[in-house]
Each structure stands twice: as structure tokens, then as C-alpha cells.
N, CA, C and O of each residue as an XYZ file, in Angstrom:
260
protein
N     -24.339      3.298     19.786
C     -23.826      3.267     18.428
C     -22.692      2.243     18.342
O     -21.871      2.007     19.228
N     -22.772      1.702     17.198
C     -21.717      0.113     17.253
C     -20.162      0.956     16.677
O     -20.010      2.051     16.135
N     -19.335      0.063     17.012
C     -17.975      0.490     16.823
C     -18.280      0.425     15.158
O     -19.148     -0.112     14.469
N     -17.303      1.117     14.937
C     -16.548      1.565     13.095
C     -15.577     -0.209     12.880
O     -15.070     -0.833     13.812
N     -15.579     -0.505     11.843
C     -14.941     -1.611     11.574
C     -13.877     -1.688     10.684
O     -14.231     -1.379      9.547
N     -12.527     -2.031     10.797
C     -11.800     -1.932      9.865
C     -11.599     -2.722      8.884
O     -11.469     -3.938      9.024
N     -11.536     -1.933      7.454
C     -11.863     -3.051      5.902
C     -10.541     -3.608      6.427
O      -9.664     -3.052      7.088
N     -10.654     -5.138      5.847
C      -9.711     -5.995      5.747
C      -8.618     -6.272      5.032
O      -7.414     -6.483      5.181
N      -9.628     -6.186      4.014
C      -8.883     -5.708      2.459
C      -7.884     -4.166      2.104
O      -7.260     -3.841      1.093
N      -8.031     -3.659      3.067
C      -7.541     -2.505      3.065
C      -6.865     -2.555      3.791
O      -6.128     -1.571      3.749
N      -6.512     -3.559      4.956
C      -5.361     -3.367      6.090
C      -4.484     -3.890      5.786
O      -3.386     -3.399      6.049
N      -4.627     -5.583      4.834
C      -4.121     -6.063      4.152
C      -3.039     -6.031      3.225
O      -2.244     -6.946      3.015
N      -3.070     -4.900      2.683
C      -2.212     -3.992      1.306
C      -2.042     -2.963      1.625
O      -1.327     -2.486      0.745
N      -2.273     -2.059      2.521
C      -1.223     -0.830      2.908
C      -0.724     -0.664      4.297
O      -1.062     -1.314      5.286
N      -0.013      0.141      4.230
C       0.796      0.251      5.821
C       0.588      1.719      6.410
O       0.513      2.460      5.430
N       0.515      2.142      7.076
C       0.623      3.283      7.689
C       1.598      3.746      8.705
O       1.625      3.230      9.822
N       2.708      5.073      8.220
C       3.936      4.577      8.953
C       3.777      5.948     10.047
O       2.628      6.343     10.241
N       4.566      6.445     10.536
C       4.677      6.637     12.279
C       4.034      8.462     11.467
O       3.036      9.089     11.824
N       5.098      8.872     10.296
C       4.303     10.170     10.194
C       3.062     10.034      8.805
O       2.810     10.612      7.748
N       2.674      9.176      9.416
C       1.284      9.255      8.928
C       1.262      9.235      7.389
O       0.375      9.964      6.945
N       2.018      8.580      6.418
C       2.123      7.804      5.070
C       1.387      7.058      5.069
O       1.148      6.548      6.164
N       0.640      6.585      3.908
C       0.368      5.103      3.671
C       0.905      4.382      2.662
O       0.732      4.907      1.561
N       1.312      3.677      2.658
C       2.421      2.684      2.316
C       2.136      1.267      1.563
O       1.846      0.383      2.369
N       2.153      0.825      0.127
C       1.734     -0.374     -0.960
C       2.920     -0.705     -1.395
O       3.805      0.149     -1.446
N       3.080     -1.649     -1.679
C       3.681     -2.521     -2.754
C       3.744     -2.628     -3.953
O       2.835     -3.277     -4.471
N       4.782     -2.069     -4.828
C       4.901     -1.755     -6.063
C       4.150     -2.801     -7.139
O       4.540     -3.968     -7.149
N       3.110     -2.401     -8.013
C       2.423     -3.816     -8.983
C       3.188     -4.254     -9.798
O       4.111     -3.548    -10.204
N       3.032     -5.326    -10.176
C       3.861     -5.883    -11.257
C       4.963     -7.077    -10.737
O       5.828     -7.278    -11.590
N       5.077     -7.737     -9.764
C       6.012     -8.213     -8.884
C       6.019    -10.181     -9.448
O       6.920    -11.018     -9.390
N       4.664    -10.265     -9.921
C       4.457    -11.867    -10.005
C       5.320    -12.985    -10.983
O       5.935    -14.005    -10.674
N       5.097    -12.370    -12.206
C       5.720    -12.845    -13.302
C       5.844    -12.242    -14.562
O       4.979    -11.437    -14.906
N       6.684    -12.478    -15.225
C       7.263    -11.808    -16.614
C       8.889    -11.113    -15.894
O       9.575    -10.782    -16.862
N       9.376    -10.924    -15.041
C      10.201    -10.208    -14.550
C      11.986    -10.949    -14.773
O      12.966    -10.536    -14.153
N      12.002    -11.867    -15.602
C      13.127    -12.263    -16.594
C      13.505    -10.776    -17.315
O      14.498    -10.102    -17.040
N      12.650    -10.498    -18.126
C      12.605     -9.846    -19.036
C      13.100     -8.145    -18.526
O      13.590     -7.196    -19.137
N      12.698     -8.365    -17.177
C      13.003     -6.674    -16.870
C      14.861     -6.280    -16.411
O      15.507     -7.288    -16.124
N      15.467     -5.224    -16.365
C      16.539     -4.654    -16.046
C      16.501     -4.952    -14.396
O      15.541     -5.234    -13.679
N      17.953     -4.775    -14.067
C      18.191     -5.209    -13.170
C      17.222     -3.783    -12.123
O      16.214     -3.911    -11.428
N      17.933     -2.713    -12.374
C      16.833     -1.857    -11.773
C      15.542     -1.645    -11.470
O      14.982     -1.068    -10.539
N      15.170     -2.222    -12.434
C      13.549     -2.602    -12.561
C      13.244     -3.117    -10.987
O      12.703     -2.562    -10.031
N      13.985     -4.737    -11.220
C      13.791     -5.313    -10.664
C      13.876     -5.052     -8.910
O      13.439     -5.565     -7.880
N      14.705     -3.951     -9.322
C      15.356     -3.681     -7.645
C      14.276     -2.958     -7.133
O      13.722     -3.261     -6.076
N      13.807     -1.583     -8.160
C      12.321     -0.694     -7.779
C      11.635     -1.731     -7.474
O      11.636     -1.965     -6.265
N      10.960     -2.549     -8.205
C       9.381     -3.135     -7.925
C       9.981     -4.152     -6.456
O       9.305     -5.094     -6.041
N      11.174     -3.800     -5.889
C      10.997     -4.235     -4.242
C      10.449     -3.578     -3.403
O       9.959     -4.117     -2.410
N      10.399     -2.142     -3.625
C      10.474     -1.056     -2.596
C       8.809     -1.095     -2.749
O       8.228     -1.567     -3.727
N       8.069     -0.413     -1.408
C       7.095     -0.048     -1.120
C       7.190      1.852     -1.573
O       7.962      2.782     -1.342
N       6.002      1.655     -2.260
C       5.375      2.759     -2.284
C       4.948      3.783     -1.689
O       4.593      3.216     -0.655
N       4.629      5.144     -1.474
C       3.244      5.837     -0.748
C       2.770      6.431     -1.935
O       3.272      6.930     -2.942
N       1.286      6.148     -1.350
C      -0.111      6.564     -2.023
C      -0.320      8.183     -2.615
O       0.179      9.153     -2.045
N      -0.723      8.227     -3.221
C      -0.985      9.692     -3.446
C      -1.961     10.053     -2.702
O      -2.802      9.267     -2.268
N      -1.934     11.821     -2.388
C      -2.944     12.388     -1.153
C      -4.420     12.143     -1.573
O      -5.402     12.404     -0.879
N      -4.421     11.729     -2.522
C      -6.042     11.898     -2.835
C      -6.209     10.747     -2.215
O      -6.667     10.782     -1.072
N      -5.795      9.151     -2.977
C      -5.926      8.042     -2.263
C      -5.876      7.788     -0.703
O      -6.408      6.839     -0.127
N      -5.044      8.941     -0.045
C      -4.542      8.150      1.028
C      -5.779      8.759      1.997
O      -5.970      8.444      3.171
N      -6.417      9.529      1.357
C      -7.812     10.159      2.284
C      -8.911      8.778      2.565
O      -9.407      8.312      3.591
N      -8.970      8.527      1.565
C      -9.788      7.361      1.638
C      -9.465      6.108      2.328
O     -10.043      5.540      3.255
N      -8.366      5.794      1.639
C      -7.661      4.504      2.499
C      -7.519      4.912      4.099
O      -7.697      3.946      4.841
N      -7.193      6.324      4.851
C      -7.417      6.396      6.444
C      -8.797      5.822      6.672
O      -9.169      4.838      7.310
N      -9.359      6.608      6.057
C     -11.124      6.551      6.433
C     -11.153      4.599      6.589
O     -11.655      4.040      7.563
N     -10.658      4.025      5.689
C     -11.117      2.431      5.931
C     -10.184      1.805      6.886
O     -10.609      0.819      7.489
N      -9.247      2.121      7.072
C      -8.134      1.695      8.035
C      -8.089      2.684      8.873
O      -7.178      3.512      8.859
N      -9.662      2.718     10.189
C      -9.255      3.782     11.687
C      -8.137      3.136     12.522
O      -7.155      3.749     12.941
N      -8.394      1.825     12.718
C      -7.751      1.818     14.162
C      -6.087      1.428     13.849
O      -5.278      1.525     14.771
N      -5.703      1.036     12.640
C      -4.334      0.386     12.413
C      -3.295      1.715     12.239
O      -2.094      1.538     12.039
């Protein structure tokens, strides 16, 4: 049986941290961000975690990372 392969696209954009979070990048980061509060600006630095439903799926595509 051939090894399991890890999506790319999926290793790409989240992180997985030591107790087992998975971890994105807040959307909205590219442009228009003149316009936002300084806070704004400070949130859409921070990384995210996924909600449990998502993060079931996203393990399943990211085994070995």
C-alpha cells in the first residue's frame, strides 16, 4: 500500500502547534487597510486557530507535518 501524501495547499496555510492547534492567518491583510483602525490593523497580524469542525479535516490532509 503506497504512503498517504500530504496536500500542499494545506501545509501551506496552516500550522500545527505542539498541543495540537491548527493555526491560519487572519483574511483581509492585502489591501484597503488605510482605511482600518489602528487595532484592526494590529488583529489582522495575529494568527488564528481553526474551529474544531475545520481542524478535523485540515489533520486528515496535513498527516505527517
Amino acid at each position: 500500500m503506497p504512503k498517504q501524501k500530504t496536500h500542499q495547499a494545506t501545509a501551506k496555510r496552516f500550522t500545527r502547534t505542539k498541543t495540537d492547534k491548527i493555526l491560519h492567518r487572519k483574511s483581509g491583510q492585502d489591501h484597503f487597510n488605510a482605511r482600518e483602525s489602528g487595532n484592526t490593523l494590529r488583529n489582522k497580524r495575529r494568527d488564528v486557530s481553526t474551529h474544531e469542525v475545520d481542524s478535523k479535516n485540515i489533520k486528515s490532509l496535513m498527516l505527517y507535518k
